[in-house]
N, C-alpha and C positions, 0 to 999 in steps of 0.2 A: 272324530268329528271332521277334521281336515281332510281325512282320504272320504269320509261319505262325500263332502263339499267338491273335492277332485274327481269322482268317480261321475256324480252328476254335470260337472262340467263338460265332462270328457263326450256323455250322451248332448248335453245340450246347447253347445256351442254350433257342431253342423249342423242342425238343423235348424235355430236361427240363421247360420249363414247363407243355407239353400231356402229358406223363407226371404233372404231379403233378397237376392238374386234373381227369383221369381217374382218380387212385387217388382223390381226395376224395368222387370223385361213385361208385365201387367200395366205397367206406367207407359214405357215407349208404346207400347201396341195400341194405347187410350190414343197416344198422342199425336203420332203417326196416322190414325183414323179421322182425327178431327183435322190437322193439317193436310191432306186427303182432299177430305170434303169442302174445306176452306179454298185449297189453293182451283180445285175444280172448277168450285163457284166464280172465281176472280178469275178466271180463262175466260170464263162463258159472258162475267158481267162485262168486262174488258174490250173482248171481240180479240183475242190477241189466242197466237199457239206459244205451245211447252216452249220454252229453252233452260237451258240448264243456268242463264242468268239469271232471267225471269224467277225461277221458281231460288235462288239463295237469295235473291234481293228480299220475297212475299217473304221465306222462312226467316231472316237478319228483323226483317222490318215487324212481325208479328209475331215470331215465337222467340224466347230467351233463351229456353233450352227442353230439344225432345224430347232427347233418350237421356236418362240418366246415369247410366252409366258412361256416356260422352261419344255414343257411335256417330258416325257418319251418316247424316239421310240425304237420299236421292231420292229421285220422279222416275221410274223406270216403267215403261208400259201401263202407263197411268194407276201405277203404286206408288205407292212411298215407303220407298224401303232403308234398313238402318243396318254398318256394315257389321254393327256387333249384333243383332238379335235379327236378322232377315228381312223376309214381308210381313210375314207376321198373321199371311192371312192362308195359310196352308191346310186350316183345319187342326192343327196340331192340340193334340190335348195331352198337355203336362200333368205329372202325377206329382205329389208333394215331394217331399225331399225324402217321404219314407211314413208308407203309411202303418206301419205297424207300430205296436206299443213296445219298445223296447224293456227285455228284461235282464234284469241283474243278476 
């Protein structure tokens, strides 16, 4: 019973692990998009340009926290990009951690 219990750990732990790694970086990309379109908005409402104080002061003062896994976000070429997971806006389509049914 213990080696069945060990054997199915053995399968089910990476892919939980690559499941949550994928929602973190599904999370930044949500959040990154709305702060985005947020800090856009407050340029335009403002009357004021990009500066890189400008846009940590809007991020400190409105968001608690982006990315969760703790990347860095910048304003780069009117993105908003995070130093752990990118732009985010590449097109990129990720495949699960493993689509196949794994067998014993």
């Amino acid at each position: 019973m213990i080696a069945i219990m060990g054997i199915l750990a053995v399968i089910a732990v990476p892919r939980l692990v690559g499941f949550r790694i994928m929602a973190e970086e599904s999370v930044c990309v949500a959040n990154r998009e709305t702060v985005e379109r947020m800090y856009t908005a407050y340029l335009v409402e403002n009357d004021i340009d990009h500066e890189d104080s400008n846009f940590s002061q809007f991020v400190i003062k409105n968001f608690h926290e982006v990315c969760p896994a703790g990347g860095v976000i910048s304003f780069e070429d009117g993105k908003v990009k995070c130093s752990g997971h990118g732009s985010g806006s590449e097109g990129e389509e990720e495949e699960g951690p493993g689509d196949e049914v794994p067998w014993l």
